[in-house]
N, C-alpha and C positions, 0 to 999 in steps of 0.2 A: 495380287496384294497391293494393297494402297500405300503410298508414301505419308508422311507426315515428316515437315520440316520445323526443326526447335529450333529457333535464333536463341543468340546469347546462352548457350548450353553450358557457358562456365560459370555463370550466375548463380547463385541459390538456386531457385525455381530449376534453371534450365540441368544444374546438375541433379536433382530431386530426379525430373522425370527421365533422364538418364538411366539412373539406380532402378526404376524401375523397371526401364526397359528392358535393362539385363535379368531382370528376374523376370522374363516375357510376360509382363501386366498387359500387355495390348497383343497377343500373336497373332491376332488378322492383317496387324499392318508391320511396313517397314517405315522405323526413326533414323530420319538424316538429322543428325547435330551438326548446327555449324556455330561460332562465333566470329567474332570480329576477322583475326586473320585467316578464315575458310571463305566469307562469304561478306562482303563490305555493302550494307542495307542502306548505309547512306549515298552508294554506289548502284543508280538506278536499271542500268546497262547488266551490270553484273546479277543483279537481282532478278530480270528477264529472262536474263541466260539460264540461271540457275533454275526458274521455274522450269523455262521449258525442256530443258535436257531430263529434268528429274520427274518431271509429272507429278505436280505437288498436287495430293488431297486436301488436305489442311495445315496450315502453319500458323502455330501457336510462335506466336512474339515472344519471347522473354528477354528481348535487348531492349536496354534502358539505360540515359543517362541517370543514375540513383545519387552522386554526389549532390544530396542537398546544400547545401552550404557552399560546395564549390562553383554549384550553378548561377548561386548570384554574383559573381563577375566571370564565369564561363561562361555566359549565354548564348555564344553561337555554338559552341559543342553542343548545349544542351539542347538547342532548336534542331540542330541537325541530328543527333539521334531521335531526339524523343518526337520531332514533329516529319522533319525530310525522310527519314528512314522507314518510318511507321506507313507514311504515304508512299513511301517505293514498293514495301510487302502489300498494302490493299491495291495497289495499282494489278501489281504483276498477278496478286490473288484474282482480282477482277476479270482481266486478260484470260486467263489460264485453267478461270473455271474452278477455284479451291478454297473453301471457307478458311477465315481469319478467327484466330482465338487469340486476343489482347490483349496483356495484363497492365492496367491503369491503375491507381491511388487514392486512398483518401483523403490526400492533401488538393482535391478538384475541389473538393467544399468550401464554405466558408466560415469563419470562428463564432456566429453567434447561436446554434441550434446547441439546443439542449435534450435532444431526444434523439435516438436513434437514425442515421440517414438511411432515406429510401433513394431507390434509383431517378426519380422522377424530381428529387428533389434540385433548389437552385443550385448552378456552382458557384462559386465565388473563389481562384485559389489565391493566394497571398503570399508564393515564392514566383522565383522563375524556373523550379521544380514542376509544381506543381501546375502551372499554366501551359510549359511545353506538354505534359502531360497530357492535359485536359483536351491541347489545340490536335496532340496527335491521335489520340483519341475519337476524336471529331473528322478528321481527315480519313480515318479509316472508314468511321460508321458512311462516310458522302458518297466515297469513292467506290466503297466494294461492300454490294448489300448483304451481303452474307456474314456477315462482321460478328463475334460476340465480344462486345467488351468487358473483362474481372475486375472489380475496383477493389483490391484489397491491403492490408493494413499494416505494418510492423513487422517483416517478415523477416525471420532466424530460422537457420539451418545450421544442421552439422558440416555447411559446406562454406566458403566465404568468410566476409567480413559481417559482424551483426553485432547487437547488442548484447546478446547471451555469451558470445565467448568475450567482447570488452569487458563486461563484469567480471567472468572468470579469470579473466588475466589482471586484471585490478584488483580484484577481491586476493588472488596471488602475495599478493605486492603492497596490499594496505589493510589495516584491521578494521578502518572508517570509511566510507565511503558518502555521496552526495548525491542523492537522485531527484530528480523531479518529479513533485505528486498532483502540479495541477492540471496535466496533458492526460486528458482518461479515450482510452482505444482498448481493443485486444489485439492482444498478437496472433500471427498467424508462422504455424509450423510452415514451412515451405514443401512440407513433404505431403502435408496434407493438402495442401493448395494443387501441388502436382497431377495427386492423385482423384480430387473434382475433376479437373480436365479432363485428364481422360477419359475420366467416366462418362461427361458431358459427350463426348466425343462417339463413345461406344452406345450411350442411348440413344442419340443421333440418329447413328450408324444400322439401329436395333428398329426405330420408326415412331418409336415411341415416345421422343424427347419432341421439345416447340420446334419453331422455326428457326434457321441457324442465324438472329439475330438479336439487340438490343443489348441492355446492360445489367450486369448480375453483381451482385456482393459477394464476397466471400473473406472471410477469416475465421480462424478459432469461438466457439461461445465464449459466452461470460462477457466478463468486463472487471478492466481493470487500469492502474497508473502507473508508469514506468517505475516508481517506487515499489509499487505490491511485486511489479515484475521481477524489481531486482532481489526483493525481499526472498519471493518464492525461489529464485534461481537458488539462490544461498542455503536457505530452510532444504531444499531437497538435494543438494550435493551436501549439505552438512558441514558447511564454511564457517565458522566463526566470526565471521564478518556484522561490523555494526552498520546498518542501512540511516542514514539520516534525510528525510522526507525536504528538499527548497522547494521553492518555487519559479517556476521559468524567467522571471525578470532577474533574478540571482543568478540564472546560468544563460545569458544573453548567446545569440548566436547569428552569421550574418541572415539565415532565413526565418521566418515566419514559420513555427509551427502547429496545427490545429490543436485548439486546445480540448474540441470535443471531437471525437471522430471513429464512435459508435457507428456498425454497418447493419442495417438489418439484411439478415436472409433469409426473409421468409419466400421471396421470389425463386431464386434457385430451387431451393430444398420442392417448392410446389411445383414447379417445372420440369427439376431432372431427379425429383426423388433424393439428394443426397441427405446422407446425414452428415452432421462437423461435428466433432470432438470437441471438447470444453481443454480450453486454452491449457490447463495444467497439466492435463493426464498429456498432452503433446508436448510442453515440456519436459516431461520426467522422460519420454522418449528418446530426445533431442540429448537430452542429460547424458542418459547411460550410452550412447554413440558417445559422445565426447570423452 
């Protein structure tokens, strides 16, 4: 039975494919979860050790500096997770013999595309989110050829901190609310996101998927503005809540954030076969857990 090692396992993402392991989604292999105080990825020593005792197959990333806002004056946290750590996993990956599965962002882009981003496309990021991102991202794909890097988008879960329960607990607590409608993305279920990888992993696994490399999209269909989001969250719990549409220079913040950052996925879906969900029906999912 093959290993697979989830960093950051208390994260959205990392707690997703957790849930799913316990409902054995994967029973060909064994999932070691580790986070922060199991296994320290900025700790390069530790990270060797850890491969080689354990005989990693594949280790799917899910450790991320994600405090946007707090990254621009953290930025050596944010370098040493998102850039030092990412390089410790594809080093020891490299050594050890075990593909990497990455999960990166659509804050790599940059603000002036008005269609859909494909993988190929320029980056440009405009935090220090998004740039450690981008640099550790890049550090994986150099270092350990087996690399698949996910760029995906806005991600809630019934698990963590996110957008979906700050509304809910706002919408709690006020009959008005303020969102912004000129940052248009879709969001991504974290559960759905989970459940690509693995699958990525099992077609792999099957002979029938690419080569274990490059860079893939992924988030929920559709499209939409953090306002339709907030809009929808409310409309489908049946909140009373009045949504009122700013826009981003009214709700200033210390990061830059993309105001278009459309993914397409048409590479994945033609690569590993998957299908994604249209952003709402994964809402209403997310909803009734809550």
């Amino acid at each position: 039975m093959k290993n697979i090692l989830v960093t950051g396992a208390k994260g959205q993402v990392g707690s997703e494919l957790r849930s799913l392991a316990a409902k054995n989604f994967l029973p060909d292999f064994n999932v070691i979860f580790s986070d922060a105080d199991e296994l320290d990825i900025c700790n390069y020593d530790e990270v060797a050790d850890f491969f080689k005792a354990n005989q990693i197959a594949y280790c799917i990333n899910c450790a991320a500096y994600t405090a946007v806002d707090k990254a621009e004056s953290d930025t050596d946290n944010a370098i040493k997770v998102n850039v030092t750590g990412t390089e410790n996993l594809a080093s020891a990956c490299n050594i050890y013999g075990a593909k990497l599965l990455h999960i990166s962002t659509d804050y790599v882009y940059h603000n002036s595309q008005n269609t859909p981003f494909i993988e190929t496309d320029e980056t440009n990021p405009q935090s220090v989110y998004g740039l450690t991102k981008l640099q550790g991202e890049q550090k994986a794909m150099e270092i350990c050829a087996q690399t698949i890097v996910v760029r995906t988008s806005w991600v809630y879960s019934s698990f963590g901190n996110n957008f979906v329960k700050t509304m809910l607990k706002l919408g709690a607590e006020r009959p008005e609310l303020k969102v912004i409608f000129d940052q248009i993305g879709t969001p991504t279920y974290a559960a759905d996101l989970a459940e690509a990888m693995l699958d990525m992993i099992k077609i792999h696994e099957s002979g029938n998927g690419p080569q274990w490399k490059g860079i893939y999209h992924y988030s929920n269909e559709g499209v939409c503005s953090w306002y339709d989001f907030a809009v929808s969250i409310f409309e489908i719990r049946k909140l009373p809540v009045k949504v009122f549409p700013i826009e981003t220079k009214d709700y200033p913040t210390p990061a830059r954030r993309p105001h278009f950052s459309l993914l397409n996925k048409s590479k994945i879906k033609a690569d590993f076969g998957i299908g994604i969900p249209y952003w709402r029906d994964s809402l209403k999912k997310c909803l009734e857990l809550l």
